[in-house]
N, CA, C, O and CB atoms as a CASP TS submission, in Angstrom:
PFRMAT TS
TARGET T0000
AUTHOR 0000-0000-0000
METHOD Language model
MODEL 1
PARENT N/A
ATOM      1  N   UNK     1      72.466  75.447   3.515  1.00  0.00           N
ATOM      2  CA  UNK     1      73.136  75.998   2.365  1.00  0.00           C
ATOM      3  C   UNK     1      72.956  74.994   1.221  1.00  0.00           C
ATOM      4  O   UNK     1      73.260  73.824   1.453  1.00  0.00           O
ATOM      5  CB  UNK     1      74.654  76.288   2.664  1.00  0.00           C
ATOM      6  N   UNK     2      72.498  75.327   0.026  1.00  0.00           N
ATOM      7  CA  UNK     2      72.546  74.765  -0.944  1.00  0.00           C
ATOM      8  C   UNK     2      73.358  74.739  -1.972  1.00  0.00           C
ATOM      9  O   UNK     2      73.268  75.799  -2.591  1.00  0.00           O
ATOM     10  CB  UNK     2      71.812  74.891  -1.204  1.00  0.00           C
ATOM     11  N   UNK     3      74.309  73.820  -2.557  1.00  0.00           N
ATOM     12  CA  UNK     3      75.162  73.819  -3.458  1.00  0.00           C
ATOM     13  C   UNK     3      74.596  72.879  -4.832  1.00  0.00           C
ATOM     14  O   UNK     3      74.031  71.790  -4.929  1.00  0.00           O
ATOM     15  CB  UNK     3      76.445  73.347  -2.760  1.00  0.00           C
ATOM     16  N   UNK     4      75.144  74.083  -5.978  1.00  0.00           N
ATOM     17  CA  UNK     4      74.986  73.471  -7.463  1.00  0.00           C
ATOM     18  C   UNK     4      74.072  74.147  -8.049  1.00  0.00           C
ATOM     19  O   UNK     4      73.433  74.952  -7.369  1.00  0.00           O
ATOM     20  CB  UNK     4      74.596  72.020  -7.602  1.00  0.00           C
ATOM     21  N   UNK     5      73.716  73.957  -9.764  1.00  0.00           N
ATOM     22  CA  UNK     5      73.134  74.449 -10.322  1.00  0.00           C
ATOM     23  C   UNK     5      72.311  73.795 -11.020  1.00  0.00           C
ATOM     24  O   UNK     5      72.693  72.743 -11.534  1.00  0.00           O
ATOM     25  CB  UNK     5      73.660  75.052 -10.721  1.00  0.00           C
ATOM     26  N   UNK     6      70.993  74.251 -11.206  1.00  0.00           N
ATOM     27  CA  UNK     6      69.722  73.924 -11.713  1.00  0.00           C
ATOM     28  C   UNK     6      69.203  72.692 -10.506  1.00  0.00           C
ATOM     29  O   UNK     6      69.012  71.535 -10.882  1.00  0.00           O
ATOM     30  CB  UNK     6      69.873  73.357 -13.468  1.00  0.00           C
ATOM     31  N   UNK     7      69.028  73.060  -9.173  1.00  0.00           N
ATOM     32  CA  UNK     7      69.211  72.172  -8.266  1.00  0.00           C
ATOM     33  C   UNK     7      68.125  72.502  -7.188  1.00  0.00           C
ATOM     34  O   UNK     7      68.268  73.608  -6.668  1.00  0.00           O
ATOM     35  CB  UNK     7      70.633  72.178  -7.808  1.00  0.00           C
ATOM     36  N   UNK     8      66.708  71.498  -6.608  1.00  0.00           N
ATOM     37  CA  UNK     8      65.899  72.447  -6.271  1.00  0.00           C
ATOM     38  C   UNK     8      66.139  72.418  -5.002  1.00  0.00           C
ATOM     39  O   UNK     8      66.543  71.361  -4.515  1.00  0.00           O
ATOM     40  CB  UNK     8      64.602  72.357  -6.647  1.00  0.00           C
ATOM     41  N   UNK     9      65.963  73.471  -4.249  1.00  0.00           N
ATOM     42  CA  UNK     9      65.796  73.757  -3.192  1.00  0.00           C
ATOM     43  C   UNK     9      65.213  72.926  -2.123  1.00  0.00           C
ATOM     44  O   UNK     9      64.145  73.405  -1.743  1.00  0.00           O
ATOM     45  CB  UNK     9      65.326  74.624  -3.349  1.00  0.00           C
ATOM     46  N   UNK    10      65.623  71.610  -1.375  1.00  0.00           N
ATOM     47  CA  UNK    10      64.530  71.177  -0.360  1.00  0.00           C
ATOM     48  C   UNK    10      65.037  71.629   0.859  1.00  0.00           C
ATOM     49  O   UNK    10      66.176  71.994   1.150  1.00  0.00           O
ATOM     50  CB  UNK    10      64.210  69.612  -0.283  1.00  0.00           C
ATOM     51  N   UNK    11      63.841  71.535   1.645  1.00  0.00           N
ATOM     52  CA  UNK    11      63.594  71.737   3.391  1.00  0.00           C
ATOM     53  C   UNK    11      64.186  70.602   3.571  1.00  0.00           C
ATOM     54  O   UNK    11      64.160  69.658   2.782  1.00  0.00           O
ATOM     55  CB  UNK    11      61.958  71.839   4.191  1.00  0.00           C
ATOM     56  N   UNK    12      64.998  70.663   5.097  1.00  0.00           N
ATOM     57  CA  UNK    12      65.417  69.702   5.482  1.00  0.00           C
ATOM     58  C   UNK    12      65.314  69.529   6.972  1.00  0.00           C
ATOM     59  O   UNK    12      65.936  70.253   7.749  1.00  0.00           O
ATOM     60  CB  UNK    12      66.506  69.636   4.996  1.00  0.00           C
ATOM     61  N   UNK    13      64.503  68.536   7.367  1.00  0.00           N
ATOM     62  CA  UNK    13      64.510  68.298   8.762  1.00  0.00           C
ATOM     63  C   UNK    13      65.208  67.433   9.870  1.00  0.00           C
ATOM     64  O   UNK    13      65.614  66.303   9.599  1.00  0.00           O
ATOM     65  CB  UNK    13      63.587  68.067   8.862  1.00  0.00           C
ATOM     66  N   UNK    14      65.369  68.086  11.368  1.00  0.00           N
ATOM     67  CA  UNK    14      65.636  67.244  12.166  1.00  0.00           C
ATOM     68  C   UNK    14      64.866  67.215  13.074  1.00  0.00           C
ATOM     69  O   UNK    14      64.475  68.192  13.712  1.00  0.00           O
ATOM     70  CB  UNK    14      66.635  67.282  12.510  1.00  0.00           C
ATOM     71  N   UNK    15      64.535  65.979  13.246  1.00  0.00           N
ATOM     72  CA  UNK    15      62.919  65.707  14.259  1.00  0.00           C
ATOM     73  C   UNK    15      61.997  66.198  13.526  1.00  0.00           C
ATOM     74  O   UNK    15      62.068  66.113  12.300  1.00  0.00           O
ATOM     75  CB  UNK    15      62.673  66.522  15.840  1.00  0.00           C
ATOM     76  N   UNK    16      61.025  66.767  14.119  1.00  0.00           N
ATOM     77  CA  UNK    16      60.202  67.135  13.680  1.00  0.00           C
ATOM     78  C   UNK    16      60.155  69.235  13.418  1.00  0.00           C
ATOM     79  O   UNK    16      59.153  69.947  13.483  1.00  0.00           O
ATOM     80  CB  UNK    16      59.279  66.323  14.569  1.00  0.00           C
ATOM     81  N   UNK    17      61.235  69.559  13.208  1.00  0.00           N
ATOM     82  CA  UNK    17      61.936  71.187  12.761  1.00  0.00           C
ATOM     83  C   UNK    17      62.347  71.282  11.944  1.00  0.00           C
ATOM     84  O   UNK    17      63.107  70.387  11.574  1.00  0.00           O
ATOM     85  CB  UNK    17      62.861  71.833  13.299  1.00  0.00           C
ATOM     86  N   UNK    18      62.107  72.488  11.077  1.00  0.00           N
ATOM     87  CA  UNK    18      62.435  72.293   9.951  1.00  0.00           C
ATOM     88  C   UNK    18      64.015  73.432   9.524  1.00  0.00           C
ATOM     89  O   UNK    18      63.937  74.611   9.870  1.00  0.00           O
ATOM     90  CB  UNK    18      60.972  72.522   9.145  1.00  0.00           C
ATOM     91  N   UNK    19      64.932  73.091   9.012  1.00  0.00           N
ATOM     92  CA  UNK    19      66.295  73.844   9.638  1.00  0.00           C
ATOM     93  C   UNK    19      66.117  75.174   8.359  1.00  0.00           C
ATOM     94  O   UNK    19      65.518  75.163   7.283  1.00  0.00           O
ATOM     95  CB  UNK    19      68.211  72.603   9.551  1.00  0.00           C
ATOM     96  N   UNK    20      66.843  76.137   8.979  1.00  0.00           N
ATOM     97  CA  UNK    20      66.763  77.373   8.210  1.00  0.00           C
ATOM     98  C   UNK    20      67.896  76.775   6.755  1.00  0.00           C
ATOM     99  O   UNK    20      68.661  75.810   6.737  1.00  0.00           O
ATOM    100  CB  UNK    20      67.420  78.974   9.348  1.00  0.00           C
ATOM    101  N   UNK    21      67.685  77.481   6.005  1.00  0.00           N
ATOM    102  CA  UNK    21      69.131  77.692   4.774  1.00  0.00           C
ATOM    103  C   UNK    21      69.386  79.042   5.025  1.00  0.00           C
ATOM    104  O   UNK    21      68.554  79.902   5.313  1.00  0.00           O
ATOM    105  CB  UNK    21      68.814  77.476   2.832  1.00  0.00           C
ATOM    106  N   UNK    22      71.073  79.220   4.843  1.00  0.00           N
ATOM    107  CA  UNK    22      71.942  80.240   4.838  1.00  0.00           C
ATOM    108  C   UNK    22      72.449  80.758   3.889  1.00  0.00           C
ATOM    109  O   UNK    22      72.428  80.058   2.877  1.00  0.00           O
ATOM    110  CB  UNK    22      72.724  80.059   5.385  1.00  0.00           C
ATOM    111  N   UNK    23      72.870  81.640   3.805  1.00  0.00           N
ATOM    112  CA  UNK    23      73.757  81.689   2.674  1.00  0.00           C
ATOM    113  C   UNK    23      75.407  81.947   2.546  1.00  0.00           C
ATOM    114  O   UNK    23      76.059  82.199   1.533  1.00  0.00           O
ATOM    115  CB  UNK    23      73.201  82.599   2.013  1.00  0.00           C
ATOM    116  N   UNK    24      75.926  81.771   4.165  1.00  0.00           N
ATOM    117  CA  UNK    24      77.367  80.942   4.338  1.00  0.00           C
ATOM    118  C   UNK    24      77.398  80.356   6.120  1.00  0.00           C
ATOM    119  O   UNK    24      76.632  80.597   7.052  1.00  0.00           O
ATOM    120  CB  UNK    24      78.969  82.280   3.950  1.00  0.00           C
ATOM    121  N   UNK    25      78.466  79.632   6.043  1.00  0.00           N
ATOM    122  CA  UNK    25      78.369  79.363   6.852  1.00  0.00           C
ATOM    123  C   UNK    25      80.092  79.015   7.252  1.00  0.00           C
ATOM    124  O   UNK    25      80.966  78.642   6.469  1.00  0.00           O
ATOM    125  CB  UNK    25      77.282  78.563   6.805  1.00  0.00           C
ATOM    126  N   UNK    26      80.210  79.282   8.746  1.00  0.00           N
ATOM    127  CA  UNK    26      81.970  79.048   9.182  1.00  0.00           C
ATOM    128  C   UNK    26      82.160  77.728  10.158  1.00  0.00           C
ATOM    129  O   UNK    26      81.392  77.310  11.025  1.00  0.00           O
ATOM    130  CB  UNK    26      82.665  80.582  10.228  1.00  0.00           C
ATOM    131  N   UNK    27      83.807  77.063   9.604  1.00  0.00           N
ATOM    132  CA  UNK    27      83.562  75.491   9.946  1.00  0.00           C
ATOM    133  C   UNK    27      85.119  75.355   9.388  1.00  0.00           C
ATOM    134  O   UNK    27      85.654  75.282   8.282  1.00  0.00           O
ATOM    135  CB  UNK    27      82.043  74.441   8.996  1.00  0.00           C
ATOM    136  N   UNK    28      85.645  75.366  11.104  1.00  0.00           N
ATOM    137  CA  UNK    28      87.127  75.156  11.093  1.00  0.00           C
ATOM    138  C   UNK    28      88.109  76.439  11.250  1.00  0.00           C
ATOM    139  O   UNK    28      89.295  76.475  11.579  1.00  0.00           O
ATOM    140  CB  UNK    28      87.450  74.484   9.774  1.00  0.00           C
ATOM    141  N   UNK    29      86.984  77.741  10.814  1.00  0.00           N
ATOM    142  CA  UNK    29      87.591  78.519  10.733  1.00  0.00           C
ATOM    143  C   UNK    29      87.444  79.727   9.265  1.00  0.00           C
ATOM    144  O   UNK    29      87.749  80.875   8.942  1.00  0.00           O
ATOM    145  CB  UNK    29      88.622  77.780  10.987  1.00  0.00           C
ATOM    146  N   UNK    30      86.629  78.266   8.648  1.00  0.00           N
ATOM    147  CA  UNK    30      86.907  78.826   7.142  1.00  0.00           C
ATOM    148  C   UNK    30      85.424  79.582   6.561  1.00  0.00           C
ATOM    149  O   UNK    30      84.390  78.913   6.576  1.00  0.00           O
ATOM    150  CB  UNK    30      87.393  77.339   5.993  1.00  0.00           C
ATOM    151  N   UNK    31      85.413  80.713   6.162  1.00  0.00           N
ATOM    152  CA  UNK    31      83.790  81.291   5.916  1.00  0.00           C
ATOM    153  C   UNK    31      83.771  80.676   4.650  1.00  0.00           C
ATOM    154  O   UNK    31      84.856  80.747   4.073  1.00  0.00           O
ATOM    155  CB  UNK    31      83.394  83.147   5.874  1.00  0.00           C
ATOM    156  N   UNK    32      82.664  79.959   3.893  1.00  0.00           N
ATOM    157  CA  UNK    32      82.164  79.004   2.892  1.00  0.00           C
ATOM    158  C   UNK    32      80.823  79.904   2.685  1.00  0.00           C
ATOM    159  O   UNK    32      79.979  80.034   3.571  1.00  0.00           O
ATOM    160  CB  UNK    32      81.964  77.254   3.444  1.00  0.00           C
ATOM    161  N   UNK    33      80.756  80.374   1.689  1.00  0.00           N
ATOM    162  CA  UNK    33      79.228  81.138   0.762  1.00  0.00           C
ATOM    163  C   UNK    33      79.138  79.735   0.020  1.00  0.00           C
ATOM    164  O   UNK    33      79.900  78.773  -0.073  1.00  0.00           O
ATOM    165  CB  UNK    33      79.496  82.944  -0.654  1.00  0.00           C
ATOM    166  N   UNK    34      77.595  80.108  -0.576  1.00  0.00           N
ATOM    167  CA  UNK    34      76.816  79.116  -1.081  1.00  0.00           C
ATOM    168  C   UNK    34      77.479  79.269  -2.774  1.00  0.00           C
ATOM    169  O   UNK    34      77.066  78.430  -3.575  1.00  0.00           O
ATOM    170  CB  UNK    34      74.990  79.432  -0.767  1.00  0.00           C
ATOM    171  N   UNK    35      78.607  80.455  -3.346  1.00  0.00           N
ATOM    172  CA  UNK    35      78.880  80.111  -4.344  1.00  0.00           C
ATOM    173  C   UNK    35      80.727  79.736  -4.533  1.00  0.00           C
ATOM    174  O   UNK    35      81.424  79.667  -5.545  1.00  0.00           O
ATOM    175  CB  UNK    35      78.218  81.163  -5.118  1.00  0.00           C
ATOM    176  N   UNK    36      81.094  79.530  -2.889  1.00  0.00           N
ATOM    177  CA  UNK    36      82.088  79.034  -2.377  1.00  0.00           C
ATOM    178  C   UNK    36      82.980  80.241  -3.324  1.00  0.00           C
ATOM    179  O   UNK    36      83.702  79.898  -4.260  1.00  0.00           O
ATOM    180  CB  UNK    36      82.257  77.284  -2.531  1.00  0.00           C
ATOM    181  N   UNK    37      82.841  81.319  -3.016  1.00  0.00           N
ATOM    182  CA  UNK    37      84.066  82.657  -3.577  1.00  0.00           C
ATOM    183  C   UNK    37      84.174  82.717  -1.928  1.00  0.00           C
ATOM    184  O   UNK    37      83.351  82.721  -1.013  1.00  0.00           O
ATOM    185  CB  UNK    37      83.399  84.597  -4.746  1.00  0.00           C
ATOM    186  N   UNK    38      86.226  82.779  -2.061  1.00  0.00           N
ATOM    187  CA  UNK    38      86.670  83.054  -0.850  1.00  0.00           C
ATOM    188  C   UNK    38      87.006  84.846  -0.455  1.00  0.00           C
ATOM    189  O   UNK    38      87.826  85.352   0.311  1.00  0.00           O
ATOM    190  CB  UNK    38      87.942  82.106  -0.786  1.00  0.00           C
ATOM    191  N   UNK    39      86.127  85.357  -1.220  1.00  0.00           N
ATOM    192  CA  UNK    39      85.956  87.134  -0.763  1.00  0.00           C
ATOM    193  C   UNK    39      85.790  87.223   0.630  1.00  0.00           C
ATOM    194  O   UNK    39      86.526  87.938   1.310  1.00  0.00           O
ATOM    195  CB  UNK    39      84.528  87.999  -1.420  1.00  0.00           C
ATOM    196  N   UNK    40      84.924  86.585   1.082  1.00  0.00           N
ATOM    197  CA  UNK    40      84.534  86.876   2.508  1.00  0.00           C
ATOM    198  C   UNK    40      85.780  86.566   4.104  1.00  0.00           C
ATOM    199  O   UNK    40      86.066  86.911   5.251  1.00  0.00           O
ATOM    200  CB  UNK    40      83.112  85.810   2.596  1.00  0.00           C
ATOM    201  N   UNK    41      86.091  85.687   2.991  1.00  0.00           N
ATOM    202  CA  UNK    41      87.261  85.441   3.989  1.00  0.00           C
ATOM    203  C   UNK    41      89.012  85.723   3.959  1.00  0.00           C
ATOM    204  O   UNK    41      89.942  85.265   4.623  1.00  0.00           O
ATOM    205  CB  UNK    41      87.140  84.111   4.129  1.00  0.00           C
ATOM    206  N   UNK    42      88.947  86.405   3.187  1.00  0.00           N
ATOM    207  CA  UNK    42      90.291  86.961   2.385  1.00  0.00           C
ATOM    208  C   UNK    42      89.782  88.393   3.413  1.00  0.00           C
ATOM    209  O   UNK    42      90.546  88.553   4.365  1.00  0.00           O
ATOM    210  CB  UNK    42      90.328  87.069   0.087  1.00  0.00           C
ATOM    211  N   UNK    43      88.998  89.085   3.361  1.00  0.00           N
ATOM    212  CA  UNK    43      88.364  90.241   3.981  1.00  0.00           C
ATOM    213  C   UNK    43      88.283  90.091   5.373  1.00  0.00           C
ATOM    214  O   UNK    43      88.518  91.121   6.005  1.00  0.00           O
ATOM    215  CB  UNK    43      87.056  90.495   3.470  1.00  0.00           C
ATOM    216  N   UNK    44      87.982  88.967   6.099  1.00  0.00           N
ATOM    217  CA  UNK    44      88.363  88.974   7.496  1.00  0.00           C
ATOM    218  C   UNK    44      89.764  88.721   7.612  1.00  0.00           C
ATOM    219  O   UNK    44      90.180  89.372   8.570  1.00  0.00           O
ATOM    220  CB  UNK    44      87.615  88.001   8.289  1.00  0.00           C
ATOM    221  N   UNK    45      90.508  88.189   7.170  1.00  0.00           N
ATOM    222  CA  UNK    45      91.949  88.027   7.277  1.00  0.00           C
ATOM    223  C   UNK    45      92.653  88.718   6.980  1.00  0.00           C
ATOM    224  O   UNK    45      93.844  88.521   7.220  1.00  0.00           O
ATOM    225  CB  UNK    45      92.401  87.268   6.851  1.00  0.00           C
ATOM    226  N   UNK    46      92.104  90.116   6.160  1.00  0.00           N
ATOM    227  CA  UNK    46      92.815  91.407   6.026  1.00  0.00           C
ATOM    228  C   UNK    46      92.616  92.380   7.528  1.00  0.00           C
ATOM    229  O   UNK    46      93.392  92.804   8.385  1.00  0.00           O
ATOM    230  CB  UNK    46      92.121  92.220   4.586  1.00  0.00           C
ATOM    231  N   UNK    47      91.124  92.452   7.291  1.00  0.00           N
ATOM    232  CA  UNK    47      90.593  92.918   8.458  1.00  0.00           C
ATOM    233  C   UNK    47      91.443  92.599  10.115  1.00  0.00           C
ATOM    234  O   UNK    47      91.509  93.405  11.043  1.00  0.00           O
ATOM    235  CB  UNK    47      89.165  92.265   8.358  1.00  0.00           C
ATOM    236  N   UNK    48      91.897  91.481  10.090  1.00  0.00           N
ATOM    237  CA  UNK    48      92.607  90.930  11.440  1.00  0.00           C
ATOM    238  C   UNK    48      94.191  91.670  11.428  1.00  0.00           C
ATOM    239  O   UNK    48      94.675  92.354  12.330  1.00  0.00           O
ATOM    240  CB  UNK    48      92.734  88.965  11.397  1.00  0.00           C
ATOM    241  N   UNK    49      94.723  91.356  10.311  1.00  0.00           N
ATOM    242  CA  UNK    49      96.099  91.690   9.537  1.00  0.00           C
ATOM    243  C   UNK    49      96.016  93.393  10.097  1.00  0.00           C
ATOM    244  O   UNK    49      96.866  93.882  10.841  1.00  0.00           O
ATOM    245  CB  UNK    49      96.049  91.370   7.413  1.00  0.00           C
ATOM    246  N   UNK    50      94.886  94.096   9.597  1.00  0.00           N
ATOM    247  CA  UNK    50      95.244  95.498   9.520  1.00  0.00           C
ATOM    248  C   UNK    50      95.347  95.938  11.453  1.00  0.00           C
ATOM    249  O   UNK    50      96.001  96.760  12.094  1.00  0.00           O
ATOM    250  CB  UNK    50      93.793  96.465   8.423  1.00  0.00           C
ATOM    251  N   UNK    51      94.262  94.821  11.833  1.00  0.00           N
ATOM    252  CA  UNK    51      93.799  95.443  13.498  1.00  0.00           C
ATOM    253  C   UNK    51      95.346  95.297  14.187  1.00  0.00           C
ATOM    254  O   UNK    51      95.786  96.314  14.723  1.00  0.00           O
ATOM    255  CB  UNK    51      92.307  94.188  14.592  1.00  0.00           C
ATOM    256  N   UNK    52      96.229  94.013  14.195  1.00  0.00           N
ATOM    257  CA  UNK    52      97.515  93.675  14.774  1.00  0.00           C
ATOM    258  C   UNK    52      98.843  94.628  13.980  1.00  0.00           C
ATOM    259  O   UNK    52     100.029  94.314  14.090  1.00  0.00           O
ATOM    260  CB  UNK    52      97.694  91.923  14.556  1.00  0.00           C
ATOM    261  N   UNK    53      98.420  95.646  13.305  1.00  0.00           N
ATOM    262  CA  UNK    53      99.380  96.164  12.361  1.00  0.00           C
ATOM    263  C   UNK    53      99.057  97.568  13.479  1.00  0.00           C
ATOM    264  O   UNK    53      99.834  98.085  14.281  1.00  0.00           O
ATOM    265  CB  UNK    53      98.990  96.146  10.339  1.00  0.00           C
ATOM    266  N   UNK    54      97.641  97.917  13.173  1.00  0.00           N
ATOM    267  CA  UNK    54      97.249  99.106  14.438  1.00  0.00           C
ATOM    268  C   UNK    54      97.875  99.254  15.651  1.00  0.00           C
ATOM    269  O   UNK    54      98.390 100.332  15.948  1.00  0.00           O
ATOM    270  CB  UNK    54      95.956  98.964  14.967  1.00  0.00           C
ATOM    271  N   UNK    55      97.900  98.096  16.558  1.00  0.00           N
ATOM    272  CA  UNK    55      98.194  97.841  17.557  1.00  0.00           C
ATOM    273  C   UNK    55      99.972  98.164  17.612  1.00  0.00           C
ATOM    274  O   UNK    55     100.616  98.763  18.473  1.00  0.00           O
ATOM    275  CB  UNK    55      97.595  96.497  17.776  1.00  0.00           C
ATOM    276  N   UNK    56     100.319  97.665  16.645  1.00  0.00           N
ATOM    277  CA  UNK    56     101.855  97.417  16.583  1.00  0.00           C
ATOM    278  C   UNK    56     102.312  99.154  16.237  1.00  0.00           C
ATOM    279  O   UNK    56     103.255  99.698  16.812  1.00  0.00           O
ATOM    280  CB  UNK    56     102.368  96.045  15.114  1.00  0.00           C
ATOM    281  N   UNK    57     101.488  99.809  15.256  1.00  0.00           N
ATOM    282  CA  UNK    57     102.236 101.062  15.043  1.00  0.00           C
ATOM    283  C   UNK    57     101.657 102.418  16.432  1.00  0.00           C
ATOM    284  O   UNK    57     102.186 103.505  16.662  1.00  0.00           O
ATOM    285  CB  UNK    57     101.792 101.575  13.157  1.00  0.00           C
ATOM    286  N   UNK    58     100.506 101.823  17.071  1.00  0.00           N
ATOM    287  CA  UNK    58     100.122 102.589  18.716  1.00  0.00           C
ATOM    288  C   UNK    58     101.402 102.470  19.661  1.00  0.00           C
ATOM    289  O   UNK    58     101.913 103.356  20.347  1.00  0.00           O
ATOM    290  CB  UNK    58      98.676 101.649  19.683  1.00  0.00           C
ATOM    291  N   UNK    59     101.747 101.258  19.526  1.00  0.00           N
ATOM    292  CA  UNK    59     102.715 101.089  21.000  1.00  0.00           C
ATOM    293  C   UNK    59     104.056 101.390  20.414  1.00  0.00           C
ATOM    294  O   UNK    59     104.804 101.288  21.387  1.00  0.00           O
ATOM    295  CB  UNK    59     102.741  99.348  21.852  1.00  0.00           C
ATOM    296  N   UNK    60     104.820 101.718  19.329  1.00  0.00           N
ATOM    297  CA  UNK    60     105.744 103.053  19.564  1.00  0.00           C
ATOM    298  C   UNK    60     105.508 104.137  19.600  1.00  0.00           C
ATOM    299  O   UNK    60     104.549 104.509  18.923  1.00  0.00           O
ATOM    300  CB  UNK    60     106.516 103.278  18.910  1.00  0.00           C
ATOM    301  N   UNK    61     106.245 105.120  20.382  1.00  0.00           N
ATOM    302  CA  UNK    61     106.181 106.156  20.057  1.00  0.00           C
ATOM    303  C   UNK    61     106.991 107.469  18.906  1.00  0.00           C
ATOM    304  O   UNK    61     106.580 108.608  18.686  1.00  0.00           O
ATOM    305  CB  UNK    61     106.153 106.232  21.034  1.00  0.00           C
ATOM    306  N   UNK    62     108.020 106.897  18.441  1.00  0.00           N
ATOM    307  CA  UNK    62     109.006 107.396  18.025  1.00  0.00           C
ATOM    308  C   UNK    62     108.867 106.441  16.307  1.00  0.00           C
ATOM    309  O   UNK    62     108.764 105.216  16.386  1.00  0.00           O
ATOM    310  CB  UNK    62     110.372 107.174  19.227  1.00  0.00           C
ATOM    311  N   UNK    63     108.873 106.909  15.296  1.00  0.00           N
ATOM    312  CA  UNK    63     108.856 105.953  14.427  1.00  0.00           C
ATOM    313  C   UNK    63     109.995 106.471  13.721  1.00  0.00           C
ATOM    314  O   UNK    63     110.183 105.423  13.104  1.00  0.00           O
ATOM    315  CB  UNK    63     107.575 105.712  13.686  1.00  0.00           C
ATOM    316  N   UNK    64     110.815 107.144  13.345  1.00  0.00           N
ATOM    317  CA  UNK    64     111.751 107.571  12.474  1.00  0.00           C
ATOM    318  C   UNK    64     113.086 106.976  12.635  1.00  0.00           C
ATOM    319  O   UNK    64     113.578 107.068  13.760  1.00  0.00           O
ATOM    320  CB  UNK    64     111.824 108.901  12.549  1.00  0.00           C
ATOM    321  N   UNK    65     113.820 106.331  11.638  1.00  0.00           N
ATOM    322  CA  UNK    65     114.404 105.645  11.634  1.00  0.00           C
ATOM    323  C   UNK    65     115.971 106.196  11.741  1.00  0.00           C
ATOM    324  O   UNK    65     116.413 106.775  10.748  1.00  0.00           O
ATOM    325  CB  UNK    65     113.930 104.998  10.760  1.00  0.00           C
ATOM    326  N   UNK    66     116.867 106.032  12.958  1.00  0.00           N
ATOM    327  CA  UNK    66     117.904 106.726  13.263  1.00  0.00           C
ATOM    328  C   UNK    66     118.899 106.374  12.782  1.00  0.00           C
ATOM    329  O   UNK    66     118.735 105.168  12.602  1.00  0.00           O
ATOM    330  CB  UNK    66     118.087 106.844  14.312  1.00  0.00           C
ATOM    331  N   UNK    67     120.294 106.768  12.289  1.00  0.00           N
ATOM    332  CA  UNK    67     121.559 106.290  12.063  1.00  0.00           C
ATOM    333  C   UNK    67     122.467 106.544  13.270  1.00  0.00           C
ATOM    334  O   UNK    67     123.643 106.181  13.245  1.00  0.00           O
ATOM    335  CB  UNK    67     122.088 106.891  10.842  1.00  0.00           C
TER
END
């Protein structure tokens, strides 16, 4: 991944391989794009939010709220 602007692009090796560039990458947990906007990861953390919200409104059966 390359960060910054007007910044050239080099290959970078280990041993004798030459490593791909990405354009994000996850580390700790946290998804990081190459123009570091946290869209991508605001969107999995909704995405998770909505799946445990699913789950939670499947396992009642009765939802109406009684007096």
């Amino acid at each position: 991944m390359h960060f910054g602007f007007n910044r050239r692009e080099v290959d970078y090796m280990l041993g004798n391989q030459r490593l791909n560039a990405v354009e994000e990458n996850r580390d700790l947990g946290v998804i990081v794009d190459k123009s570091l906007k946290s869209s991508r990861q605001c969107a999995k953390a909704a995405a998770a939010a909505n799946a445990v919200l699913g789950m939670i409104r499947r396992t009642f059966l009765c939802k109406e709220i009684r007096n």
